[in-house]
N, C-alpha and C positions, 0 to 999 in steps of 0.2 A: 371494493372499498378503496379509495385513496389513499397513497399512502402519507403519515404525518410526519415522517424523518426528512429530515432536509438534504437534497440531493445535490450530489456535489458530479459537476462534470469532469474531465480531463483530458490534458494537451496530450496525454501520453499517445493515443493512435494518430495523434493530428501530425506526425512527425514528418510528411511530407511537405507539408504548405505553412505560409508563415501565421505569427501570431495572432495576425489580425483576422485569420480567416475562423483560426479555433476560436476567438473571442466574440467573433460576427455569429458564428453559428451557437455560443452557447448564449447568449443575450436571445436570440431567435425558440431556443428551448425554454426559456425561463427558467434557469438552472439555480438553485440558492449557491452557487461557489464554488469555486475550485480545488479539485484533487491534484496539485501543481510536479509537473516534473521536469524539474531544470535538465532540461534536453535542448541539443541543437536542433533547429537552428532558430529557438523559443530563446534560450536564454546558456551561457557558460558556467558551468562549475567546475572545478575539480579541485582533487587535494593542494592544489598550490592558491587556490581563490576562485572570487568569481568574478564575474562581470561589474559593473553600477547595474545595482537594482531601482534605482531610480526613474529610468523610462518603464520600466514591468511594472511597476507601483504605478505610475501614470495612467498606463494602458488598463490595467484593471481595476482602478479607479473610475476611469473616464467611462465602463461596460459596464459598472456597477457588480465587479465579480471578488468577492473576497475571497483569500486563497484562506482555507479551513486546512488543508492538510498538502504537507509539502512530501512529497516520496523522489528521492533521490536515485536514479539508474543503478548499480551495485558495480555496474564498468570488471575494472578487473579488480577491484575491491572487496575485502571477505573479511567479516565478523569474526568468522573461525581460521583465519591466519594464525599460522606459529611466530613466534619472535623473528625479526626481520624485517626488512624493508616493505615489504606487500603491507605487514601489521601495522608500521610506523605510517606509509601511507594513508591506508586504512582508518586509521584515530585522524589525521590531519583532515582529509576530504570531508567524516561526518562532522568534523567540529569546524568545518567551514558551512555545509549543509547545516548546522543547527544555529550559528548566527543566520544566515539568510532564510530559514526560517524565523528567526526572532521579527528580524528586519522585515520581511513581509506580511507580518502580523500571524503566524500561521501557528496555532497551539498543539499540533501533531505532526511528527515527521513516521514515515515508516520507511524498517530497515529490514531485510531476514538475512537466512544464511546463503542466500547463491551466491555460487563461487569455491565451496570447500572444497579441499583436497580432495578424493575418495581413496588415499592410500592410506592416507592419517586414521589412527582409533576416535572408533566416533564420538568415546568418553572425552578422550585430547581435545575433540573440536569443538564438545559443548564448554570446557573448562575452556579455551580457548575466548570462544562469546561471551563466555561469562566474563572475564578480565577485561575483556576490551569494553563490553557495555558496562561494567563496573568504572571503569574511566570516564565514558561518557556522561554518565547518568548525574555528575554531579554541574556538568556547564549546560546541562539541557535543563535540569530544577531551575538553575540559575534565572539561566532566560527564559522561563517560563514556558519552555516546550517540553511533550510528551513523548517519548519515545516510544511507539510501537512494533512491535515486533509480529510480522507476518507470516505463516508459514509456508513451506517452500516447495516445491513439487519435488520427488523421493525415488528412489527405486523401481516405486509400484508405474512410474510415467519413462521410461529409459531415454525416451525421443525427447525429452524438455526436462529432464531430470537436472536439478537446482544444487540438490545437497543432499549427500546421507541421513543427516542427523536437520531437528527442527522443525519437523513437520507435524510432528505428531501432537494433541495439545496437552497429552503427560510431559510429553518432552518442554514444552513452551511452560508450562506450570511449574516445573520444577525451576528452569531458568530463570523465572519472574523470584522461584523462593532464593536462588543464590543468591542473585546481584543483590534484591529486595530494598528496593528503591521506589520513591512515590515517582519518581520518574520516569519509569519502566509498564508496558502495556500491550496488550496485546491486540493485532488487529483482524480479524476474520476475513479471512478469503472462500466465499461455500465453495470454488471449484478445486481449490486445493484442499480444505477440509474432507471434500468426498472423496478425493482420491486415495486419504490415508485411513479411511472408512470411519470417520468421524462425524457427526453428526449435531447439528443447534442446540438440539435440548441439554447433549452432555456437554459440550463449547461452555453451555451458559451454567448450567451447573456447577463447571471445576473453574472457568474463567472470566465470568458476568463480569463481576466488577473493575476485573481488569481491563477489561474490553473499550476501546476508542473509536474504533472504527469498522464498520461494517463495507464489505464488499460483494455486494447482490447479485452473485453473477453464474450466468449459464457455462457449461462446459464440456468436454470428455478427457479420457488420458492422453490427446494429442494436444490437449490445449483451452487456450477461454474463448469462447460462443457468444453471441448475442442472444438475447432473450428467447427460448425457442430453436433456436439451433442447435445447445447440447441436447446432451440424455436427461438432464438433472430436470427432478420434480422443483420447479420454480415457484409455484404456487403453495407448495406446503411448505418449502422455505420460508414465505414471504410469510406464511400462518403463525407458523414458528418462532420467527423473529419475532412478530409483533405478541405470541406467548412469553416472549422471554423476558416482554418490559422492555427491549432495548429501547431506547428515545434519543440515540446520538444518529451523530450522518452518515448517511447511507454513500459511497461511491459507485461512480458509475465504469470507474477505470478496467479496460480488457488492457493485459500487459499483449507486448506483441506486436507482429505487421502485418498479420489477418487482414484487419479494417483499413489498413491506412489508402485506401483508394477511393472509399466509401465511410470515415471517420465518423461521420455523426449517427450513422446507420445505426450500430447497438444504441445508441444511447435514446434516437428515438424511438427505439422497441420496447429500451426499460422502462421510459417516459410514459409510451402509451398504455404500458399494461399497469404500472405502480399510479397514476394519476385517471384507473377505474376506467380504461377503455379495453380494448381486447386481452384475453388471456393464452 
């Protein structure tokens, strides 16, 4: 069956080649839009500014690609910073990221925890997230962006391991209860949700309506896969999903440099199997 969620592509594995060739190729997939990550050598950000967004606004005008959700690299930047210069930078860089999301029309930014300490208590580092996203959440309502919150690979992955704390979706539920902001949201990763033994139907049970964005994606504990190259049951995912009601956009983004030699590759695997061709 084809899927009805609007699928959104992303520069993020294209990080070799320039913009024009990520945008040549997603106009070529028929993609509904972009999962946008202000990466070199696509476009500058950082805590001090960003570029003119004005030729990116052009260029994805002129491809007919609207950018749906904007995800920001995490660099050496952490949610869960203690007071300090890292934390100060920290608040500067997302509140530079959530204007250029305003400015590129983008109603979802996604952020997690990679980057935390792991000497720090991991109660400190949620109380930690909670204060800084308690900052943010009030210029993101503003401008009319979505913060979402994704979870982060843990202990259970050592070799890509992100963060202690934040992965879990007790742990993300309870953070949505601190800050407790309509600005605040969670966004689903299935290859990070499988690694902390979590599961769609409970996701959507404890976090449905916080939920912004889905990310449909193959994997193992070394990392994210293309459609059929993890372990992960993809098809009763896909079952699942569409039990759970979701009807927002689906992304296509593998974090990483797996693909970047062959960028378009996963995306035409999710393509052909989500649009009713092989499984």
């Amino acid at each position: 069956m084809r899927a009805t969620w609007p699928l959104l592509g992303s520069n993020g594995p294209y990080s070799r080649v320039p913009l024009a060739a990520f945008l040549e190729a997603e106009v070529r997939l028929g993609l509904d839009g972009v999962d946008f990550v202000p990466q070199t050598p696509h476009f500058w950000c950082s805590h001090t500014g960003h570029e003119s967004a004005a030729p990116l606004r052009a260029a994805l005008a002129e491809a007919g690609l609207p950018v749906r959700v904007l995800t920001p690299p995490p660099y050496r930047y952490s949610l869960t910073a203690p007071p300090g210069r890292q934390r100060e930078a920290t608040l500067d860089y997302y509140r530079v990221c959530i204007a250029l999301a305003a400015e590129l029309g983008a109603g979802r930014l996604v952020l997690g925890a990679a980057g935390a300490c792991w000497d720090i208590e991991p109660e400190a580092l949620r109380r930690n997230a909670a204060g800084l996203l308690s900052e943010l959440c009030p210029q993101a309502e503003a401008a009319g962006v979505r913060l979402l919150l994704a979870p982060v690979m843990g202990p259970e992955t050592p070799l890509i391991a992100e963060s202690p704390v934040l992965g879990r979706l007790e742990e993300l539920s309870e953070l949505l209860r601190r800050v407790d902001s309509p600005a605040l949201g969670v966004c689903l990763d299935t290859n990070v949700m499988s690694t902390w033994g979590d599961s769609i139907p409970r996701w959507f049970e404890r976090l449905g309506e916080h939920t912004g964005l889905v990310r449909l994606c193959d994997g193992n504990y070394h990392g994210w896969r293309a459609w059929g190259e993890g372990v992960l049951p993809m098809e009763r995912y896909r079952a699942e999903l569409e039990a759970a009601g979701y009807a927002g956009p689906v992304s296509l983004l593998l974090p990483g440099e797996r693909y970047a030699g062959r960028p378009s590759w996963p995306e035409e695997r999710a393509l052909e199997v989500l649009r009713g061709g092989a499984e």
